[in-house]
C-alpha positions in Angstrom: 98.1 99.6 89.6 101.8 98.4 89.2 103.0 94.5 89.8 106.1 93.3 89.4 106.4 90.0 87.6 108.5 87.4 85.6 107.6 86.8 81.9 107.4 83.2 81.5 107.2 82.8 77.8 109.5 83.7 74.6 108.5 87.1 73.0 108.4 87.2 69.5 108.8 90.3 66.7 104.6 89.8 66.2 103.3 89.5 69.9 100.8 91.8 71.1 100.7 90.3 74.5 103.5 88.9 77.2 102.7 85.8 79.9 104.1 86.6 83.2 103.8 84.8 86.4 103.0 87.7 89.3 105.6 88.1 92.2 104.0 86.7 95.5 101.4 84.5 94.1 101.5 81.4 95.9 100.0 79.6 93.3 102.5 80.2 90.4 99.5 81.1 87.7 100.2 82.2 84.3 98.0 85.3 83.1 98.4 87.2 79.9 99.2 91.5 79.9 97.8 92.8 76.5 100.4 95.6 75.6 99.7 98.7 74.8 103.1 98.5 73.3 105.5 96.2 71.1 106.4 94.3 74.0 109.5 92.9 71.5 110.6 95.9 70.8 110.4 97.0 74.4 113.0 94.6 75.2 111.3 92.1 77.1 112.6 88.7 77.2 111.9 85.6 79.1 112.6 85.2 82.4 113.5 89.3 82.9 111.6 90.7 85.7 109.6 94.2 85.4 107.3 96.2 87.2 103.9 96.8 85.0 101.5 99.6 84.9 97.9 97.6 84.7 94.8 98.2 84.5 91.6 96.0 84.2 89.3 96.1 81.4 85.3 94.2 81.7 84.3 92.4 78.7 80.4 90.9 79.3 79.3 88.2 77.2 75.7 87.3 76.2 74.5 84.1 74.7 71.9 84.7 72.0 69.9 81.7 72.9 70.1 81.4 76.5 70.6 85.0 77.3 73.3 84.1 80.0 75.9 86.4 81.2 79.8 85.6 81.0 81.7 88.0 82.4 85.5 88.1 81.5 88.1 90.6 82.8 91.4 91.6 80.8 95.1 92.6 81.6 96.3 95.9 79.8 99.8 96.9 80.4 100.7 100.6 79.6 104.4 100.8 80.8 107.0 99.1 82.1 109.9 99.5 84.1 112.5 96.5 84.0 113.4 95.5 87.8 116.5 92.2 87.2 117.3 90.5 84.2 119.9 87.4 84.2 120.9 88.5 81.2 122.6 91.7 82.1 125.3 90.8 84.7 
């Protein structure tokens, strides 16, 4: 699926990952895009908005001694496409 959103924290050389705050959420949450890519090297920078290609990855969790399911659900990113930056003028 693609979203567009605004990255909401500074990208640095070793991140593997970007926070972004989704366009139309009413409820401003943060959520954290694993890249597939150097998101750095990419260009991204805080504050820039882009469109993301995601996709959604299950992770299931059970504890050894209570044998209790957690379930947790992860952001990929696979591309981008940058959509206004108020850096470039």
């Amino acid at each position: 699926m693609k979203l567009k959103a605004t990255i909401r924290e500074e990208i640095h050389p070793d991140d593997k990952s970007v926070i972004v705050e989704f366009r139309g959420d009413e409820n401003k949450r943060h959520f954290e895009l694993n890249c597939t890519f150097d998101p750095y090297q990419q260009g991204l920078r805080k504050w820039d908005t882009w469109e993301f290609k995601i996709r959604l990855e299950s992770e299931i969790f059970i504890d050894p001694k209570t044998e209790v399911k957690s379930y947790f659900t992860h952001l990929f990113c696979d591309q981008v496409t940058e959509v206004n930056s108020p850096y470039i003028k």
